[in-house]
C-alpha positions in Angstrom: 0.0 0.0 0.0 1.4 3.1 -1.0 1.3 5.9 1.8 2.6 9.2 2.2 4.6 9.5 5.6 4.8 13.2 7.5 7.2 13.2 10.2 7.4 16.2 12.2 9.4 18.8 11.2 10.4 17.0 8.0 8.9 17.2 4.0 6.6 14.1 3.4 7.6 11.0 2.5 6.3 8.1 -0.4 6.7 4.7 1.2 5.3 1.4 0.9 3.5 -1.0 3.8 1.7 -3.8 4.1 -1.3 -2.3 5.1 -1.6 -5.2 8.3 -2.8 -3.4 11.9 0.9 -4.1 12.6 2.5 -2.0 9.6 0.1 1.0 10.5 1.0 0.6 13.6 4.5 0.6 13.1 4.7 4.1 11.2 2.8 5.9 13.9 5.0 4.2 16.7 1.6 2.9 18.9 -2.2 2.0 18.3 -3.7 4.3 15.4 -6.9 6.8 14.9 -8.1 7.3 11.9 -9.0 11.1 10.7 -11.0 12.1 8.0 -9.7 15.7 7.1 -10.5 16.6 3.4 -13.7 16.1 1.2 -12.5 13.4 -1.2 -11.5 9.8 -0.2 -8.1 10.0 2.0 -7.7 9.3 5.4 -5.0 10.5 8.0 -3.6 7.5 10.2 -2.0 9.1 13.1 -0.8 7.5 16.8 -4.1 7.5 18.7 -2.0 9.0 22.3 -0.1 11.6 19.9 -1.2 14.3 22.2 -1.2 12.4 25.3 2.0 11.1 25.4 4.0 14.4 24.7 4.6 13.6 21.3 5.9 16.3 19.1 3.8 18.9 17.1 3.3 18.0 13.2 0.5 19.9 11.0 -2.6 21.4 12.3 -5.6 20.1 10.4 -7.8 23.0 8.9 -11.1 23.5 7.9 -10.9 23.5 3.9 -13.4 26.4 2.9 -11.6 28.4 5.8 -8.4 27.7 6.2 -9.1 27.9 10.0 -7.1 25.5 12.4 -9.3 23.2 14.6 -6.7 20.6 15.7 -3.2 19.8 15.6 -1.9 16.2 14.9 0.9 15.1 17.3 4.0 12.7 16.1 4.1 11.0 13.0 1.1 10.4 11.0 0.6 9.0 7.6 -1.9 9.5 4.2 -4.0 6.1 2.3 -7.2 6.3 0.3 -10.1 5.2 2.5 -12.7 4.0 -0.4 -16.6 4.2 0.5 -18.2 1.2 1.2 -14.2 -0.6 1.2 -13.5 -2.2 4.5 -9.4 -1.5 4.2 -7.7 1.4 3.6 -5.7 1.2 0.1 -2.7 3.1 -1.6 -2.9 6.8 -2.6 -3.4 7.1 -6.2 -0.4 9.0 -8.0 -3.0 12.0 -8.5 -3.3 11.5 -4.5 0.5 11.1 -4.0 1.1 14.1 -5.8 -1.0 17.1 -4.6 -0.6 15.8 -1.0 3.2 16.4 -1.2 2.3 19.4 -2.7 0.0 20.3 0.3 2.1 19.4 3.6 5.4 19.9 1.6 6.7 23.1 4.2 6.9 21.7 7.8 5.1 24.1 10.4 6.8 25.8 13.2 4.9 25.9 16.4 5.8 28.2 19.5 3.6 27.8 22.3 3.0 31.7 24.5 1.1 31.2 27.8 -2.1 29.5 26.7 -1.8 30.2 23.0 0.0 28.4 20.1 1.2 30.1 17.1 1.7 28.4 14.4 4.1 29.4 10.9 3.5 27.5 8.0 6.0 29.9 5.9 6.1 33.4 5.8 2.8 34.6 4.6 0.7 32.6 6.9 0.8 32.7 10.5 -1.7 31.5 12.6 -2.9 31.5 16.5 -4.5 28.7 18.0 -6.5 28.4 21.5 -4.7 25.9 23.6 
């Protein structure tokens, strides 16, 4: 199963699983939560105690028509297709592959002041988020 792996910090990366529990498992480091972030057919795989745990700060996950922030994925999370009506999760398509690169290509920068977290995702768009 082809999967797009965003490490903290880091561009994304195209890799290759098996798509068992245990290879999912294995790229988030723990048990996994699946999020359902954008409008078409892709899900987010991301380590279920991210947040919990202390785990570092990733991407925030953002409303689409607003570009508003409404949550903020800890550690290392992943991208697959999630087909309706399939009962596995299967590989991006190259289209997929592709424009999700595109999209989480610039790691964000987060600096946490009092109970706020701002958050850079390059020069032009900064953002504050309500911890």
């Amino acid at each position: 199963m082809k999967i797009l792996k965003i490490e903290p910090g880091k561009s994304p990366v195209e890799m290759e699983i098996d798509g068992s529990l245990e290879s999912m498992q294995s790229v988030v480091g723990g048990m996994i939560q699946a999020v359902f972030p954008f409008h078409e057919e892709v899900v987010l795989i991301c380590n279920e105690e991210g947040k919990l745990t202390g785990l570092p700060y990733n991407r925030t996950l953002r409303r689409e028509e607003a570009n508003e922030i409404y949550d903020i994925i800890c550690g290392t999370c992943f991208l697959c297709g999630a087909p309706t009506g399939c009962e596995h999760f299967t590989s991006l398509t190259p289209e997929q592959l592709q424009k999700y690169t595109a999209y989480y290509k610039q790691p964000e920068l987060f600096m946490k002041i009092g109970n706020r977290l701002i958050v850079i995702k390059n020069e032009e768009d900064i953002y504050g988020y309500n911890l």
